[in-house]
C-alpha positions as CSV (number, residue, x, y, z in Angstrom):
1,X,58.7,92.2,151.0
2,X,62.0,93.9,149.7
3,X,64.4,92.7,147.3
4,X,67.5,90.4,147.2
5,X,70.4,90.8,145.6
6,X,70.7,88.4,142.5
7,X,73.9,89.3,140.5
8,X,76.1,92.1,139.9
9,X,78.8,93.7,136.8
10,X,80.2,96.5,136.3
11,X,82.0,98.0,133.3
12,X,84.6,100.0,132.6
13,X,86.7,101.9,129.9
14,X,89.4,100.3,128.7
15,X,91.9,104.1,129.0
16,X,93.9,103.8,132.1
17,X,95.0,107.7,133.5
18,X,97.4,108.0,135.9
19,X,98.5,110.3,138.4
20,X,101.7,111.2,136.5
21,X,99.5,111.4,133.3
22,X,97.7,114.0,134.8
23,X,100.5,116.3,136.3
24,X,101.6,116.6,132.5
25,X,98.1,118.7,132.5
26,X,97.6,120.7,135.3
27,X,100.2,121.7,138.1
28,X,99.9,118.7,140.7
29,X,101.7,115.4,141.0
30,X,101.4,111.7,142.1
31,X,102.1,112.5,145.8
32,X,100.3,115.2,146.1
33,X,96.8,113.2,144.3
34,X,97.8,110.5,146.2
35,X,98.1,111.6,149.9
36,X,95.2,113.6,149.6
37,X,92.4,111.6,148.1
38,X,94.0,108.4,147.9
39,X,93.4,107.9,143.8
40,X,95.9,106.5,141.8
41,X,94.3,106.5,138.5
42,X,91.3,106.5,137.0
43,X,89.5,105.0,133.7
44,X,88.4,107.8,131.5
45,X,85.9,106.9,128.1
46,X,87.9,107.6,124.4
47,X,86.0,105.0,122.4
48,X,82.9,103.6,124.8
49,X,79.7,105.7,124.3
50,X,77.9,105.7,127.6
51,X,75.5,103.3,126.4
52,X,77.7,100.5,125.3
53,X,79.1,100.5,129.2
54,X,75.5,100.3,130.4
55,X,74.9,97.8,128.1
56,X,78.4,95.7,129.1
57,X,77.4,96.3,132.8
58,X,74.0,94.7,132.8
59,X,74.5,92.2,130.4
60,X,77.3,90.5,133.4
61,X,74.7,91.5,135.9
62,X,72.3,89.4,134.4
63,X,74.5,86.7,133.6
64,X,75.6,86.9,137.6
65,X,72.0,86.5,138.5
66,X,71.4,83.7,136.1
67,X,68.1,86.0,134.5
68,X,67.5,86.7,130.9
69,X,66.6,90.5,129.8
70,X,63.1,89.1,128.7
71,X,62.4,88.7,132.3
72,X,62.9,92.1,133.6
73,X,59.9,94.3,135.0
74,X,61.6,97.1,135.3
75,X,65.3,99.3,134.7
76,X,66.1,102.0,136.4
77,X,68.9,103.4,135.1
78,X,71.0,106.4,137.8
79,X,72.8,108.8,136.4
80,X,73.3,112.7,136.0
81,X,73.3,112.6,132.5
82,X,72.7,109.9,129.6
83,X,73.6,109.4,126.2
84,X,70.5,111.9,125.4
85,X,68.3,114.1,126.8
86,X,65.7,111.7,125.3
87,X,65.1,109.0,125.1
88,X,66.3,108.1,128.7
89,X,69.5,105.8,129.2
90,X,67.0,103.0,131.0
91,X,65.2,103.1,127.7
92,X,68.3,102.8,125.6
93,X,69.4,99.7,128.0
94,X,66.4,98.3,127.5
95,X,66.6,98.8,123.4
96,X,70.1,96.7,123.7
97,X,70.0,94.4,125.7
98,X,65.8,92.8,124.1
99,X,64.3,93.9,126.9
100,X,60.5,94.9,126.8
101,X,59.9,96.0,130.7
102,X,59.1,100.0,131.8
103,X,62.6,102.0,131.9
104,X,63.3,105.0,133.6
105,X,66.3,107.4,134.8
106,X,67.1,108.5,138.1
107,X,69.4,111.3,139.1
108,X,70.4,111.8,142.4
109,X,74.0,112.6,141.8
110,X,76.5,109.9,143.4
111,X,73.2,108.8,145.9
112,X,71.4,107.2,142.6
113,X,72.4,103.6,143.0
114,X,70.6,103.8,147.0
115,X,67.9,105.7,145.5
116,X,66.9,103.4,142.8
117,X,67.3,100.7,145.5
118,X,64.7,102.4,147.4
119,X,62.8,102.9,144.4
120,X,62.6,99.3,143.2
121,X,61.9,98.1,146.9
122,X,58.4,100.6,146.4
123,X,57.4,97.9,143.0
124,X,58.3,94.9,144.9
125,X,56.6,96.4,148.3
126,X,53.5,96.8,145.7
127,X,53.7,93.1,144.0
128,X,54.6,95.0,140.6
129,X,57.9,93.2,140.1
130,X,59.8,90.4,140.0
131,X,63.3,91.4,138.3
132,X,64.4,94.4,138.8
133,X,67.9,95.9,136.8
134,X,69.7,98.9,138.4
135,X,72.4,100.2,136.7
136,X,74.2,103.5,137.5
137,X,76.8,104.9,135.2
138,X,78.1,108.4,135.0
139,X,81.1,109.8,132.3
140,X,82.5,112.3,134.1
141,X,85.2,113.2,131.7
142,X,82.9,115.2,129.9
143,X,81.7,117.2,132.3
144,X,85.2,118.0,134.1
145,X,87.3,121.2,133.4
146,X,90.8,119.7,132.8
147,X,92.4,122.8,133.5
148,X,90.9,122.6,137.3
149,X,93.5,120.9,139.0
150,X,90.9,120.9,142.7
151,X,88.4,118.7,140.5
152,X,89.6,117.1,137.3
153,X,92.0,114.5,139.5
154,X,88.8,113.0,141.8
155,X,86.8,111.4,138.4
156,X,86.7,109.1,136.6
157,X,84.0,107.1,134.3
158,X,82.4,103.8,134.9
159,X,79.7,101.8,135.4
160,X,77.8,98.8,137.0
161,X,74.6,97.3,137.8
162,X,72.6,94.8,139.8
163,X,69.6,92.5,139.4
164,X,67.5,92.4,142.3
165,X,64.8,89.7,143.0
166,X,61.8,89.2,145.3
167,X,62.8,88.8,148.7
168,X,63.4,90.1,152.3
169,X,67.4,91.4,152.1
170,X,66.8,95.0,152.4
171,X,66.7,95.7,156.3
172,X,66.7,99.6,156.1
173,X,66.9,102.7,153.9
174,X,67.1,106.1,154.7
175,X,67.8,109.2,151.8
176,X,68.0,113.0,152.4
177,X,68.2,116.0,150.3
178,X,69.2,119.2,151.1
179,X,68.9,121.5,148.7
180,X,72.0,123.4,147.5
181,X,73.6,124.6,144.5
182,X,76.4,125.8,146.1
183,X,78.8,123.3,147.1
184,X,78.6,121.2,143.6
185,X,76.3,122.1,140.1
186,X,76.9,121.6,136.9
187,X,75.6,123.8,134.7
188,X,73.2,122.6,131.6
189,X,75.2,124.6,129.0
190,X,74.4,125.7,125.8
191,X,70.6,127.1,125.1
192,X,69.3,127.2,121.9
193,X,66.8,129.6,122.5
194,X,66.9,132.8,121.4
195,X,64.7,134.4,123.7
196,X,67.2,133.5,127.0
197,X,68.2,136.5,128.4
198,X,70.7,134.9,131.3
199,X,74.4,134.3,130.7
200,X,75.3,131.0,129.6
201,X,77.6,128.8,131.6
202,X,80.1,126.0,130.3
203,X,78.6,122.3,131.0
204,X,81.4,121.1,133.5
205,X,81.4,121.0,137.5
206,X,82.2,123.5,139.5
207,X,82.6,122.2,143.7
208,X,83.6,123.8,147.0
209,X,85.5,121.0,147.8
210,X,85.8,122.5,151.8
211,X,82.1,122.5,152.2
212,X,81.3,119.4,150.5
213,X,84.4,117.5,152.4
214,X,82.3,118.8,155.9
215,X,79.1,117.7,154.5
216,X,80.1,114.0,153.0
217,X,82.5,113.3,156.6
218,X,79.4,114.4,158.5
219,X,76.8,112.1,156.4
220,X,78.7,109.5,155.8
221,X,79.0,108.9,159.4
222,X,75.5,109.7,160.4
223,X,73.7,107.8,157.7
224,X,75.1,104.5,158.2
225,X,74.3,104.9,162.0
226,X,71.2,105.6,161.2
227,X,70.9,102.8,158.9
228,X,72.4,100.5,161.4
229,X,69.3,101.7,164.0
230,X,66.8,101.6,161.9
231,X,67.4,97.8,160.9
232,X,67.6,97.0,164.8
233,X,70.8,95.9,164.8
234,X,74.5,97.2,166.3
235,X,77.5,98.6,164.8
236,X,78.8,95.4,165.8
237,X,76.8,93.6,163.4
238,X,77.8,94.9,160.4
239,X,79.8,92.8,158.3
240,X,81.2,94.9,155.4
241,X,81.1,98.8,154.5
242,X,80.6,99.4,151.7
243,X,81.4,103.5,151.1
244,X,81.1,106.0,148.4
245,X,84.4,105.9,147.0
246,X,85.0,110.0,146.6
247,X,88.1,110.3,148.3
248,X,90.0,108.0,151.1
249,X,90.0,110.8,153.8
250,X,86.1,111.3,153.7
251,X,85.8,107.4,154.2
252,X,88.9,107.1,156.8
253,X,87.2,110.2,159.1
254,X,84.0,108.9,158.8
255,X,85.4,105.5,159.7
256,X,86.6,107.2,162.9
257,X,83.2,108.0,164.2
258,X,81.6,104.4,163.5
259,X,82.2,101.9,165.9
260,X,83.1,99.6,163.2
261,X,86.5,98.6,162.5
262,X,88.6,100.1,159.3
263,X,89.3,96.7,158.0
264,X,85.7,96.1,157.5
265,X,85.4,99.2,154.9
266,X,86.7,98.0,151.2
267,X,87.7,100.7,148.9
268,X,89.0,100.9,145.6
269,X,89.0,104.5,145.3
270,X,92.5,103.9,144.2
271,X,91.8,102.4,140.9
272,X,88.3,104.4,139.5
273,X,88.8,107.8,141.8
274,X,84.7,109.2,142.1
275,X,82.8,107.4,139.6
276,X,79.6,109.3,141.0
277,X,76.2,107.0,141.3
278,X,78.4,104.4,139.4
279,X,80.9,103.8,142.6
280,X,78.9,101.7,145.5
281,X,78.1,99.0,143.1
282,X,81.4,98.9,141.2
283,X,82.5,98.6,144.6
284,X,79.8,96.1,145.6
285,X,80.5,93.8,142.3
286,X,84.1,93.5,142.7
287,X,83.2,92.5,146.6
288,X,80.9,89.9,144.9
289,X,83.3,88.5,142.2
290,X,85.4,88.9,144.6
291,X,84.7,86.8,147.5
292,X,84.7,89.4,150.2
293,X,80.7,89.2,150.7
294,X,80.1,85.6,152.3
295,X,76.3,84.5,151.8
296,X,74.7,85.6,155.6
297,X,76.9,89.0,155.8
298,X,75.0,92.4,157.0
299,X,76.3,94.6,154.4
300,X,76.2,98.7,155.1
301,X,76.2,100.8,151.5
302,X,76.2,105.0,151.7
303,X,76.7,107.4,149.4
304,X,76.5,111.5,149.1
305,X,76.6,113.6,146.5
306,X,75.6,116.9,144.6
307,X,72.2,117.8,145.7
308,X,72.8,117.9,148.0
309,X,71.7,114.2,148.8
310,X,72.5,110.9,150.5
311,X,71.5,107.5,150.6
312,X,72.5,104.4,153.3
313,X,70.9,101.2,153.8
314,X,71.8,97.8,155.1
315,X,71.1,94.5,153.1
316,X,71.5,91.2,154.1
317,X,73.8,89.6,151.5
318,X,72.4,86.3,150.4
319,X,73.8,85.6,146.9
């Protein structure tokens, strides 16, 4: 046994940014955000505390699925950082939203959502579970240096989640990590301690965007083959792509190794930019509510992020 797929929701700040917004900041400009990444704008958190979009997000999941809090066996919540160090986010969901199930964080960078999916398939492999809640939500803003003009136009803030229930919908999973500091790390920040003796560094992110535009072309591509094999089926097979929405070019040269047809890819990298763990299932959700996922579809999901570390699977949608 795996999981299905019960209901998804995402949730998002209400602050809209656009491109022209942001060349009033930093030397750039619409064209130049544009043609390179493919963003248009992005949602960015004034008022919304990270735990009222968590909150938003899997209240609509659950209300998708049709399954109250109450029932839940678990939350895993994905994200690189919470509202608090402690208590976790998954906790403060669970606080929220009258929940009494075990909660838990998970950070694998813009991988999370596929690692808590591989995660929650371990409980329902076990007979632990019957409802699971994944949400992943990351608020980028406050980790961005705004005077960085190479990374403070790829983010954006959001989140979303999904209720998974017993079932057989999962048909293969594959993560990796590869450990590297390197080509994206955000440092902690302040220490309080007075006894450090290293030099502290400001809390935003710092990226090689060369090396980590090699990597995510490269694993994009790879993982959903692999993905693809490992389920027994054919490129041919899948039904929808469902990318991590980082930057059109990664998804458009990745597209170009895949035998599987651009139109088959749906993106809204236009409207979030990189929402981090938070962008496969906003993506997935607004394929849902949308009515691009047709009950039956194969459905490919991959993501890569800091770590470094991906995550690809196939699901059979059956919602």
């Amino acid at each position: 046994m795996s999981f299905t797929i019960l209901g998804t929701g995402k949730a998002i700040p209400e602050y809209t940014m656009k491109n022209d917004e942001l060349s009033t900041m930093v030397e750039t400009n619409d064209e130049w955000i544009r043609t390179r990444t493919g963003i248009e704008e992005r949602h960015i958190c004034k008022s919304e505390t990270i735990t009222e979009l968590t909150v938003l997000a899997a209240q609509r999941a659950l209300e998708n699925a049709g399954i109250k809090a109450e029932d839940l066996d678990l939350i895993i919540c994905t994200t690189m950082r919470g509202e608090n160090i402690t208590p976790s986010q998954a906790c403060m969901i669970q606080k929220e939203i009258g929940a009494t199930c075990a909660a838990f964080d998970v950070n694998a960078a813009c991988s999370g959502f596929i690692y808590a999916l591989d995660i929650a398939a371990g409980f329902f492999e076990r007979k632990r579970v019957k409802y699971v809640l994944v949400v992943s939500m990351d608020n980028l803003s406050n980790i961005t240096d705004w005077t960085d003009r190479s990374t403070c136009v790829l983010f954006g803030d959001g989140g979303a989640a999904a209720v998974l229930g017993e079932g057989n919908d999962l048909l293969s999973i594959n993560l990796t990590a590869t450990g590297n500091d390197a080509a994206i790390r955000i440092p902690h920040g302040t220490n309080s301690s007075p006894f450090y003796e290293h030099e502290e560094e400001r809390a935003v992110l710092h990226m090689a965007g060369n090396e980590v535009y090699k990597f995510a072309t490269a694993a994009m591509a790879n993982g959903i083959k692999k993905a693809v094999e490992d389920a027994g089926l054919q490129q041919s097979d899948i039904d929808c792509v469902i990318p991590h929405q980082a930057n059109i070019r990664i998804i458009n040269t990745a597209a170009k190794n895949l035998d599987i047809p651009r139109e088959k890819f749906f993106c809204n990298v236009q409207h979030y930019g990189n929402t981090s763990s938070a962008s496969v299932v906003i993506a997935l959700d607004e394929a849902n509510r949308g009515g691009v996922l047709k009950k039956g579809d194969l459905v490919a999901m991959c993501a890569f992020g800091g770590g470094l570390t991906t995550g690809s699977c196939i699901i059979r949608w059956n919602k």
